[in-house]
C-alpha positions in Angstrom: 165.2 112.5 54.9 164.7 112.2 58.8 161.0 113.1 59.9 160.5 115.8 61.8 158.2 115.5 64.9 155.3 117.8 64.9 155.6 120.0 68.2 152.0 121.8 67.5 149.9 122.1 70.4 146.9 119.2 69.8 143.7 121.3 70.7 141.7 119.3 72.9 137.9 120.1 72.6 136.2 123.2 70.6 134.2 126.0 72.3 130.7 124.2 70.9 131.7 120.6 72.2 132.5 122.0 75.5 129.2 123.6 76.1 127.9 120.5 74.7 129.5 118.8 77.6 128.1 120.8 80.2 125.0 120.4 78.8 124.6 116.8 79.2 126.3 117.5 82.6 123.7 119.8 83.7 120.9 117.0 82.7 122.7 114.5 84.3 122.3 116.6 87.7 119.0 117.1 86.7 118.0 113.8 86.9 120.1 112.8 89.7 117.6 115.9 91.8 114.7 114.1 89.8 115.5 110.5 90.7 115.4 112.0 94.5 112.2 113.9 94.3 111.0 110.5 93.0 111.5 108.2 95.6 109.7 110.2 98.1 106.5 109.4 98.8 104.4 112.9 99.7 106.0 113.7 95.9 103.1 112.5 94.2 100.3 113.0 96.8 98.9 115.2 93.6 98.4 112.6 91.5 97.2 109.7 94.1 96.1 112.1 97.1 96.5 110.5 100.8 93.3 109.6 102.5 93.0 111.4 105.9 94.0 109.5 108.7 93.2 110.0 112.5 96.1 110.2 114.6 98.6 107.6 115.1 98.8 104.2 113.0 96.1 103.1 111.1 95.9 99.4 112.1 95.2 96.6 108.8 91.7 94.9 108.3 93.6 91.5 109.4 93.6 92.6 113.1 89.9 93.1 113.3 87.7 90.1 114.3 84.4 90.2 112.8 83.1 86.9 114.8 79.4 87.9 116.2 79.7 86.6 120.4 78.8 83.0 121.1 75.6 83.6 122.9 74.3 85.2 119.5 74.6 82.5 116.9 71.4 81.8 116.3 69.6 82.6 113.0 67.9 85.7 112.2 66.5 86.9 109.2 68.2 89.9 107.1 67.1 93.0 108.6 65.8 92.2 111.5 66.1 94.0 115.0 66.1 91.4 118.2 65.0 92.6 121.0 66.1 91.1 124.0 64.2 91.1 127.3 65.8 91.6 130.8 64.9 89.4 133.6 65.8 93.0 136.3 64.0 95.6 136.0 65.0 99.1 135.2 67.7 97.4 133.0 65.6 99.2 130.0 67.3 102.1 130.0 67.3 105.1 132.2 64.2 107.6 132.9 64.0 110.8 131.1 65.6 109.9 128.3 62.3 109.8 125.9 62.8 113.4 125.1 64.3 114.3 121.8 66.9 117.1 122.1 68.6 119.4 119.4 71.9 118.7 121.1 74.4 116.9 119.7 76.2 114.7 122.6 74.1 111.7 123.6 74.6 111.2 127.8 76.9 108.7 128.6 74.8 106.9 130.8 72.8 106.0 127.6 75.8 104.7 125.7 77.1 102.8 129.1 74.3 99.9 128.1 75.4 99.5 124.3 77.5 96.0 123.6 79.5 95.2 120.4 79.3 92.3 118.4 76.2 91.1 119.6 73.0 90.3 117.0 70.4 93.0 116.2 69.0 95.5 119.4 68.5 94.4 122.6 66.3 96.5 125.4 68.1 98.1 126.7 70.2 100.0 123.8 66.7 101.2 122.5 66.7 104.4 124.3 69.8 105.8 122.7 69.0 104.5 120.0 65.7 106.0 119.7 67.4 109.7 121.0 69.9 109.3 118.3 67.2 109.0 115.6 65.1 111.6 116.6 68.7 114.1 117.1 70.3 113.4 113.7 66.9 113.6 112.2 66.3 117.0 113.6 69.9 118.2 113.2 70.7 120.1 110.1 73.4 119.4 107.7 75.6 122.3 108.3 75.1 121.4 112.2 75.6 117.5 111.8 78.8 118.2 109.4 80.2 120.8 111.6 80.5 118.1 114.8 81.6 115.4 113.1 85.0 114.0 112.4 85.7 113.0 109.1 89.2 111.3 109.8 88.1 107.9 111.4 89.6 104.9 109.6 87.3 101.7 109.1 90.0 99.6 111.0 89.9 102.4 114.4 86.7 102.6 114.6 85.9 98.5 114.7 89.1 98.4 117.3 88.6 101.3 119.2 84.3 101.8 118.9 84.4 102.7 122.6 86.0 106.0 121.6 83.5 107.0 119.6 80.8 105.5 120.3 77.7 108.4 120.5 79.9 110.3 118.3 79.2 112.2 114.9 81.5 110.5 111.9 81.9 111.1 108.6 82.5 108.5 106.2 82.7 108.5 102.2 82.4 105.5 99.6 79.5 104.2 97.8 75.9 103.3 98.6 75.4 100.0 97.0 72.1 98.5 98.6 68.9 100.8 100.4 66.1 99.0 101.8 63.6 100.0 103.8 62.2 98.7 107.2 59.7 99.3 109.8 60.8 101.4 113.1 60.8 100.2 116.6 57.8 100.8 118.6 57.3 104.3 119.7 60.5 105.2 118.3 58.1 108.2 116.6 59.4 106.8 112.7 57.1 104.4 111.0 59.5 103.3 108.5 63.4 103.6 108.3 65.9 102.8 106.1 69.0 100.9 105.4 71.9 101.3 103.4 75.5 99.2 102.8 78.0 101.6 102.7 81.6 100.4 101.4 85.0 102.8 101.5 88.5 102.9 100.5 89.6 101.4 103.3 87.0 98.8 104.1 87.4 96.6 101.5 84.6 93.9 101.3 83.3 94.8 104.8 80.4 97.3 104.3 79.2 99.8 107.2 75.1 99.6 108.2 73.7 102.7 108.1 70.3 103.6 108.9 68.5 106.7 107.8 65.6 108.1 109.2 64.8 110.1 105.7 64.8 108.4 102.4 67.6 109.5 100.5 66.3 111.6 96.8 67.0 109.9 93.8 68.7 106.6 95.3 66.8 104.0 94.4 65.4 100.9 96.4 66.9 98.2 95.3 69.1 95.2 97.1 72.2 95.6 94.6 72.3 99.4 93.4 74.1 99.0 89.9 76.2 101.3 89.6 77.1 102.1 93.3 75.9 105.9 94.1 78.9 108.1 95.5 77.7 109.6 98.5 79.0 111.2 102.3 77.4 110.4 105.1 77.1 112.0 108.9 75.9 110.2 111.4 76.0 108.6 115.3 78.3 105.7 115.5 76.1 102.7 117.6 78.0 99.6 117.5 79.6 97.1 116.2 76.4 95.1 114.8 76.0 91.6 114.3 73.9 90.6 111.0 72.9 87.6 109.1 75.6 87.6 105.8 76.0 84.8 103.1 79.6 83.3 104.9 77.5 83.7 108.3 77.2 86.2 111.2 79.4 89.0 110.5 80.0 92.1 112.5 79.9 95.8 110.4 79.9 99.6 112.0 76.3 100.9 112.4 75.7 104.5 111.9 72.3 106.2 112.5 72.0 109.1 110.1 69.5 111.3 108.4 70.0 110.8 105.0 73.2 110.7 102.4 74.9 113.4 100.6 75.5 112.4 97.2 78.7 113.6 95.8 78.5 114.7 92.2 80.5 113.0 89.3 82.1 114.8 86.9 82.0 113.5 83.5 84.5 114.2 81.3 83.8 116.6 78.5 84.0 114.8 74.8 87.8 115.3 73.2 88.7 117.4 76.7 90.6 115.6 79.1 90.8 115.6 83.5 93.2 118.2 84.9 96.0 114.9 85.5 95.6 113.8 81.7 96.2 117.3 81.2 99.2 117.9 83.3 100.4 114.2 82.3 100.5 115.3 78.7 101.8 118.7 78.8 105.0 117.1 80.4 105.2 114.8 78.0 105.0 117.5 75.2 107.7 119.2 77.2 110.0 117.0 77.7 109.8 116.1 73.5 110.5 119.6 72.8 113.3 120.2 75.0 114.9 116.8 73.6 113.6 117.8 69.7 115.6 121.1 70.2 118.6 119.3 71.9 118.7 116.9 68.8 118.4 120.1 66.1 121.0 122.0 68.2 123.5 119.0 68.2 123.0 118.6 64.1 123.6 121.8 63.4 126.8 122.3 65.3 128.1 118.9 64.2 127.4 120.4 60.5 128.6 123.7 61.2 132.0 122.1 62.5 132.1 119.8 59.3 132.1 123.4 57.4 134.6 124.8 59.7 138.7 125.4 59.0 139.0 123.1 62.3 137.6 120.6 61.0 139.5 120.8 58.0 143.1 120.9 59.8 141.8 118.2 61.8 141.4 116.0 59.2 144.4 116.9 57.0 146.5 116.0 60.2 145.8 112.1 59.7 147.2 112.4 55.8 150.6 112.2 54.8 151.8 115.1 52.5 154.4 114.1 49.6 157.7 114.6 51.7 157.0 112.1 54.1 155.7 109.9 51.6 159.1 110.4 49.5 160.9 109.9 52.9 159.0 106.5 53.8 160.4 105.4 50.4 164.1 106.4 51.3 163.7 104.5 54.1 165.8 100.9 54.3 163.2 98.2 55.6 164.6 94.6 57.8 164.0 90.9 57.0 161.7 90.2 59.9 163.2 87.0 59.4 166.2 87.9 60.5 166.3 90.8 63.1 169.9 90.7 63.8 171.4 90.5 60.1 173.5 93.4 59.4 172.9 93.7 55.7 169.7 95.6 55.2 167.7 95.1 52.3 167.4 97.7 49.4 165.1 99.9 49.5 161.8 99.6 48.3 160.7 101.3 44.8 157.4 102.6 45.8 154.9 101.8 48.6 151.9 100.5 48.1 
């Protein structure tokens, strides 16, 4: 009996397997889009926000040089203001500047005297720093806030202090020592105050703020344990030289009424931030969408099991009794001998 080939069309995919197809095709887009959105920085600027930044390129710590000049090496105790006398006269500072103002920009011929990186006060910085005490102290908050900018980066304002120098800043970190220490002679304060202030971006290097009020419930204390998170607007001086542990060091000194502390939220018992939330609702999400992806798939595969196509596409593979009857009439070769033309009876039954 010669076999008979089976012209039948071979169906290719079912209606179910196809949609299945496209599914996984539509997910593979999905996180081809995601993969994207990923790589781009400003993507996640909701879960790590960016810091504000003045214009142009913030330069690194490395660039600044914290060395205190040559001519100010000597020792000098923690705290303490030198006061440097001038040979000339009327090198002190100019007339008419003893009278404290409720206006916010100092005169530039009171700034004009003021040198960086030099060790404590000298002369002939006192008068704007005496007007800038008695300003900040009687601006308001809403006033002192309102002129200030609160985009200076630690790094631009050691390189570039001339800029801003007599200017209202506002800077954000945590308070981590407040002492207290008696004013300059007729400065009109008896006793101000001095607190390390460490940011973000400052690293290790702290900025020296003085406050003519003590701040409320900061305590005075050398190492405040934990740090208290507070914002602070004040008149940027200099950069100031002081006595540190690795030797004379250079920091931004601010001259400021007293800090802002900025509340902390603490997180409710079995209640979670808004990120943790928003972390683990996608999480949840993204289980039930692959949970229902898993239960659809099972079900069609056992739906397709039940199904007449499955059925005809098993009973395809078997061989029905004519063909098997067939394969028995069939004469079989000595592999042996390929080219013998005697062929060897037919076999009884297959196995």
């Amino acid at each position: 009996m010669k076999l008979q080939p089976d012209h039948r069309p071979t169906p290719y995919l079912n209606r179910r397997d196809q949609y299945r197809l496209l599914t996984l095709l539509g997910l593979l887009c999905v996180m081809m889009v995601a993969i994207k959105w990923a790589a781009q920085p400003s993507s996640w600027h909701w879960l790590v926000p960016p810091e504000r930044q003045s214009a142009g390129d913030i330069p690194e710590l490395k660039e600044i040089d914290f060395r205190v000049k040559a001519q100010d090496q000597s020792a000098l105790p923690p705290d303490a203001f030198r006061i440097v006398e001038l040979d000339e006269q009327g090198e002190d500072g100019p007339e008419g500047s003893e009278a404290p103002s409720t206006e916010v920009d100092v005169p530039a011929d009171l700034l004009s005297p003021i040198e960086d990186n030099t060790v404590g006060l000298r002369r002939k910085e006192l008068p704007a720093y005496e007007l800038m005490l008695s300003r900040v102290d009687e601006l308001t908050e809403h006033e002192a806030t309102e002129a200030a900018q609160d985009d200076v980066a630690f790094t631009v304002l050691m390189l570039q202090s001339e800029n801003y120098r007599g200017k209202l800043i506002t800077v954000r970190g945590d308070l981590r020592r407040l002492t207290e220490f008696p004013a300059p002679k007729d400065s009109g304060f008896d006793i101000l105050y001095e607190g390390w202030l460490f940011t973000r971006d400052s690293g290790t290097n702290p900025y020296r703020i003085v406050f003519t009020q003590r701040p409320v419930d900061v305590p005075l204390s050398e190492s405040i344990n934990p740090p208290v998170q507070v914002a602070v607007t004040g008149y940027f001086f200099k950069r100031y030289g002081y006595a540190s542990q690795g030797g004379q060091h250079v920091a931004p000194l601010l001259i400021a009424k007293n800090p802002r502390i900025i509340p902390t939220v603490s997180p409710v018992p079995g209640d979670g931030s808004e990120l943790q939330r928003i972390m683990l609702t996608a999480i949840g999400v993204i289980l039930f969408a692959v949970t229902c992806l898993g239960i659809w798939f099972y079900q069609s595969d056992r739906r397709f099991r039940r199904s007449r196509l499955s059925k005809i596409a098993s009973e395809r593979l078997d061989a029905s009794e004519e063909d098997l009857q067939a394969l028995q009439q069939l004469p079989t070769i000595d592999t042996n001998r390929p080219f013998a033309e005697d062929a060897v009876e037919p076999q009884q039954s297959v196995n």
